[in-house]
ROFI-631808 format. One line per field, with one value per residue (C-alpha): residue in three letters; residue number from 1; x, y, z. Coordinates in nm, 2 decimals. Example, Ala and Ser with C-alpha at 12.3 -4.5 7.8 and 13.67 -1.06 7.14 Angstrom:
# ROFI-631808
resn = [ALA, SER]
resi = [1, 2]
u = [1.23, 1.37]
v = [-0.45, -0.11]
w = [0.78, 0.71]
//
This chain:
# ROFI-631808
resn = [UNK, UNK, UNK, UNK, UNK, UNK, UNK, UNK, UNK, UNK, UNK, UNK, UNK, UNK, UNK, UNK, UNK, UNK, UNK, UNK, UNK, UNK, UNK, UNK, UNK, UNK, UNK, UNK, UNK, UNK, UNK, UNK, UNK, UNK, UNK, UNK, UNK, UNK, UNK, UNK, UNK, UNK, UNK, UNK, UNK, UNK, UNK, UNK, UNK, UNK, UNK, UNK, UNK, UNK, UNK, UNK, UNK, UNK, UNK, UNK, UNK, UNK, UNK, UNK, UNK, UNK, UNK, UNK, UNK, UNK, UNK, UNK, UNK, UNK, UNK, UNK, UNK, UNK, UNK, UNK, UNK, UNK, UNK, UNK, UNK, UNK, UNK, UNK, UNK, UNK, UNK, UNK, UNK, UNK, UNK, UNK, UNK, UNK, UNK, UNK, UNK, UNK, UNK, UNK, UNK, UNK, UNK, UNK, UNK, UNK, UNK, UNK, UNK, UNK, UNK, UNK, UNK, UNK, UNK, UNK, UNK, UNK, UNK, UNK, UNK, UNK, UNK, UNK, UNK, UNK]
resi = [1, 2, 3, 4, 5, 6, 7, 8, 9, 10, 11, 12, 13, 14, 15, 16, 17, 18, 19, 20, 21, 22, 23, 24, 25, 26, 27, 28, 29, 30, 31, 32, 33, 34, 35, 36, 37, 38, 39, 40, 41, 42, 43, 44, 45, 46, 47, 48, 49, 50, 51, 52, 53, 54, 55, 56, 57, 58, 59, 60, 61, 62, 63, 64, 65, 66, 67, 68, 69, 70, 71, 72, 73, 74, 75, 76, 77, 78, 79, 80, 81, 82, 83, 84, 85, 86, 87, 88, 89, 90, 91, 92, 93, 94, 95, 96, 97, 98, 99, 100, 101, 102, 103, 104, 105, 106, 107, 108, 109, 110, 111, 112, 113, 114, 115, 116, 117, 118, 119, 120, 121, 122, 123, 124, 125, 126, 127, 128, 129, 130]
u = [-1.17, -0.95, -0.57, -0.34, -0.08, 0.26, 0.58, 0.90, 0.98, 0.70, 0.68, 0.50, 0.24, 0.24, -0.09, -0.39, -0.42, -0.27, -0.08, -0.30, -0.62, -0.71, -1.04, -1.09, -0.90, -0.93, -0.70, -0.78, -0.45, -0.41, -0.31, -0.01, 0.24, 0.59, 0.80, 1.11, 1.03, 1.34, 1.33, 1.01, 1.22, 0.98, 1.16, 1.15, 1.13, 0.76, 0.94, 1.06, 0.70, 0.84, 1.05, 0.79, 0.53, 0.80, 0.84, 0.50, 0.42, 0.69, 0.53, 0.23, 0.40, 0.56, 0.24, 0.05, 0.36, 0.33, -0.07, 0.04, -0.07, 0.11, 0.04, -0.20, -0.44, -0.53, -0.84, -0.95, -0.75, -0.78, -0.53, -0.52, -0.33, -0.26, -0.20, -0.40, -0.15, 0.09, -0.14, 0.08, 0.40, 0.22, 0.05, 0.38, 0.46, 0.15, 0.21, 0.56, 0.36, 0.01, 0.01, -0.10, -0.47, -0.55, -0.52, -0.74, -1.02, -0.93, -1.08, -0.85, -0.92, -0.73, -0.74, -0.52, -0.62, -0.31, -0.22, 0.18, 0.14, 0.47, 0.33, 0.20, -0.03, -0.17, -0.31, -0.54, -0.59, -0.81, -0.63, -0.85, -0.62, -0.62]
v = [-0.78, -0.85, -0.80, -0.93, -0.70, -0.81, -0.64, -0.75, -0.39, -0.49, -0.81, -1.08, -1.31, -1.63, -1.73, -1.72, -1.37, -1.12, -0.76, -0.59, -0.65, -0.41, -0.39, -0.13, 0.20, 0.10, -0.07, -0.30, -0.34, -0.56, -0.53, -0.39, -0.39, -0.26, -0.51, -0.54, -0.67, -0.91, -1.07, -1.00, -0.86, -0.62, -0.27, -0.09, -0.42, -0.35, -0.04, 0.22, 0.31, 0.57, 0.34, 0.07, 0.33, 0.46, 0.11, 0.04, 0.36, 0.26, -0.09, 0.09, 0.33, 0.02, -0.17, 0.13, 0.23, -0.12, -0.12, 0.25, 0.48, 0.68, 0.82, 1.06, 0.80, 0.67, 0.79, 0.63, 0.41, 0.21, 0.19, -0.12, 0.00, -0.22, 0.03, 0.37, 0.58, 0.52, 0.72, 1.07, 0.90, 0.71, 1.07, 1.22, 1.00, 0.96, 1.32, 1.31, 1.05, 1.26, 1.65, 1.87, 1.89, 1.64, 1.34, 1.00, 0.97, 0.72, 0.48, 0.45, 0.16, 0.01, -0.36, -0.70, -0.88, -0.91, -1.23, -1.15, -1.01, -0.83, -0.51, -0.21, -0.12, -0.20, -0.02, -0.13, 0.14, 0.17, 0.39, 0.51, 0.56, 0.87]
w = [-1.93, -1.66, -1.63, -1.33, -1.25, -1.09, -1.04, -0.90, -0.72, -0.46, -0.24, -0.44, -0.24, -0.20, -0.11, -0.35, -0.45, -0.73, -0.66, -0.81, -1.08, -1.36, -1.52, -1.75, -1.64, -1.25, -1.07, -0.73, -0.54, -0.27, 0.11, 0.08, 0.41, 0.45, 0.34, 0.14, -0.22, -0.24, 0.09, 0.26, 0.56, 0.74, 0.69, 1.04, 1.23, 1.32, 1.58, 1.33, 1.21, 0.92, 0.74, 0.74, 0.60, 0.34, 0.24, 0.22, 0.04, -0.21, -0.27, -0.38, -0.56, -0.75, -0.82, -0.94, -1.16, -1.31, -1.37, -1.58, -1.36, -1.10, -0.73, -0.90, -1.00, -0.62, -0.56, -0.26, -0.02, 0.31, 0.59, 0.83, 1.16, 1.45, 1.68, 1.53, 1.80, 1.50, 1.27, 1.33, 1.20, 0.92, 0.79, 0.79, 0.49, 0.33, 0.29, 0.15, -0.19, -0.25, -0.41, -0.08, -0.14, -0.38, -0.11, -0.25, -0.04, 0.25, 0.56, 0.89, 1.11, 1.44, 1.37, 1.51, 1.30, 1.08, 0.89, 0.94, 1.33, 1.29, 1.07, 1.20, 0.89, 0.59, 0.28, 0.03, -0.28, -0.59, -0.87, -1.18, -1.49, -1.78]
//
């Protein structure tokens, strides 16, 4: 059985599609970007790539948190980057979220294919819960 997950510490869509969907102990989250939950303002402008990824990261963090998991759970993940140059800057805070050595498994792509052109990335997870 399916549950939709939903949390009001991460932006909330507005086009046909949920947060995040449990089945079972796993947990599908959506595209995720780095913007602010309250007024999809885009944090770092789309220049200041760290505080977009912290944001971004936090979002996640948020929807997972919600769904009953934590961090820990992600095991795999998949990061959207418009421009992959930014990939340095965007590790340096994956870092800060994951216990050194026990990263999720993950897929980096370059892509421009953004539906809001202003981002510089985008993650998709999939978290299995205890």
């Amino acid at each position: 059985m399916k549950e939709i997950i939903t949390t009001s510490k991460a932006p909330r869509f507005s086009g046909p599609l949920s947060q995040a969907v449990k089945c079972g102990n796993t947990v599908y989250i959506a595209g995720i970007t780095g913007n602010a939950p309250e007024d999809w303002a885009l944090v770092g402008g789309g220049v200041d790539l760290e505080a977009e990824a912290v944001q971004m990261m936090e979002n996640l963090k948020a929807i997972v948190e919600a769904a009953g998991g934590t961090m820990d759970d992600i095991v795999s993940v998949q990061v959207f980057f418009k421009d992959i140059s930014g990939i340095g800057a965007f590790n340096a805070v994956y870092r800060r979220y994951f216990k050194e050595g026990q990263y999720p498994a993950r897929m980096a792509l370059e892509t421009s294919n953004f539906a809001d052109k202003t981002v510089s990335f985008e993650i998709m997870a999939i978290a299995v819960l205890d």
